[in-house]
N, C-alpha and C positions, 0 to 999 in steps of 0.2 A: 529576536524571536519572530517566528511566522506568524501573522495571523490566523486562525483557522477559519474564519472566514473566506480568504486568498485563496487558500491550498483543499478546501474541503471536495472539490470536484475531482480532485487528483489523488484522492486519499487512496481509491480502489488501484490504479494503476501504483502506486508505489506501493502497497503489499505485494500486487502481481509480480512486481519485478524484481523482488524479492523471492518470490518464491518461485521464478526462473532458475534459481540455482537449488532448489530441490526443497523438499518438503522442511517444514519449520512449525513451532508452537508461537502462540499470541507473546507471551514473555520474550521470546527471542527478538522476533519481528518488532516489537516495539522499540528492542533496546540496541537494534540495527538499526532503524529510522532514528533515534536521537543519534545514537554514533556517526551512522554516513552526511547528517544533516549541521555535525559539530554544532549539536544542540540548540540551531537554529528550529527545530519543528521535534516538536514532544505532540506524539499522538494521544491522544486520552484513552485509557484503557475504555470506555462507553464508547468512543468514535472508532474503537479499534474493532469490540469486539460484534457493533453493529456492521461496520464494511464485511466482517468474516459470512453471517449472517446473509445478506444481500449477495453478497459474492456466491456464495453456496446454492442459496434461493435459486439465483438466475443460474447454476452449472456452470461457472467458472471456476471455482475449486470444491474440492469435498476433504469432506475431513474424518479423521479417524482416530481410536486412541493408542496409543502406545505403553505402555510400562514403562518406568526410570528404575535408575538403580536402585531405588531406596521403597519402589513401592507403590508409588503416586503415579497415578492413571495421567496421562498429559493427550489433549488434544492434538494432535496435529493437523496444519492441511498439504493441500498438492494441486496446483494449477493443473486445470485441463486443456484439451484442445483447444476446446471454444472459450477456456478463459486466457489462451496465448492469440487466438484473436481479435478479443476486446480489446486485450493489452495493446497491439499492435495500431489496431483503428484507435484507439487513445492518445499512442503519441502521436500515429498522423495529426490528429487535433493539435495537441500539443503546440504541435509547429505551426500549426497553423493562428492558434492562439497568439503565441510567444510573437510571433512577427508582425502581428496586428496591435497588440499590447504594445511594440515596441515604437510604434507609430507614433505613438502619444505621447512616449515617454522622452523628457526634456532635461536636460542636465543642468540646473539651477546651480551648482556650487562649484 
């Protein structure tokens, strides 16, 4: 398991790139982060539902509600332009992180 410590700066870009493939509710999005992470990184619904929160704040996504079949009002969001830019200037970081981090990193075993 991740620490969330490690990963907490990256939290905003992995909902984003999730919701690259099109609008999605907080339940989904969480339970695609533990899926594609093969349960290496469990978001915390609090850490999940402040990113959405910050996200929106700044106009990177907005959100809206929907109906389900049964009745129950469900939030969804939708990345914007300017939150497919952050995303973008993000993973440039990313890499540039990832290749600096990996400077350091020494293979003991």
């Amino acid at each position: 398991m991740i620490s969330s410590d490690v990963i907490r700066g990256y939290n905003d870009t992995i909902i984003l790139s999730l919701l690259l493939d099109g609008e999605s509710y907080g339940y989904e999005i969480s339970k695609k982060i533990r899926q594609l992470s093969e349960e290496k990184y469990i978001m915390k619904e609090t850490t999940l539902y402040s990113a959405f929160t910050r996200l929106e704040k700044n106009g990177y996504i907005y959100s809206f509600y929907k109906d389900e079949t049964f009745g129950k009002r469900r939030t969804y969001y939708r990345i914007t332009p300017e939150g497919l830019a952050y995303y973008r200037e993000k993973c440039e970081e990313w890499l540039v992180t990832k290749e600096v981090v990996n400077t350091f990193i020494k293979e003991l075993w």
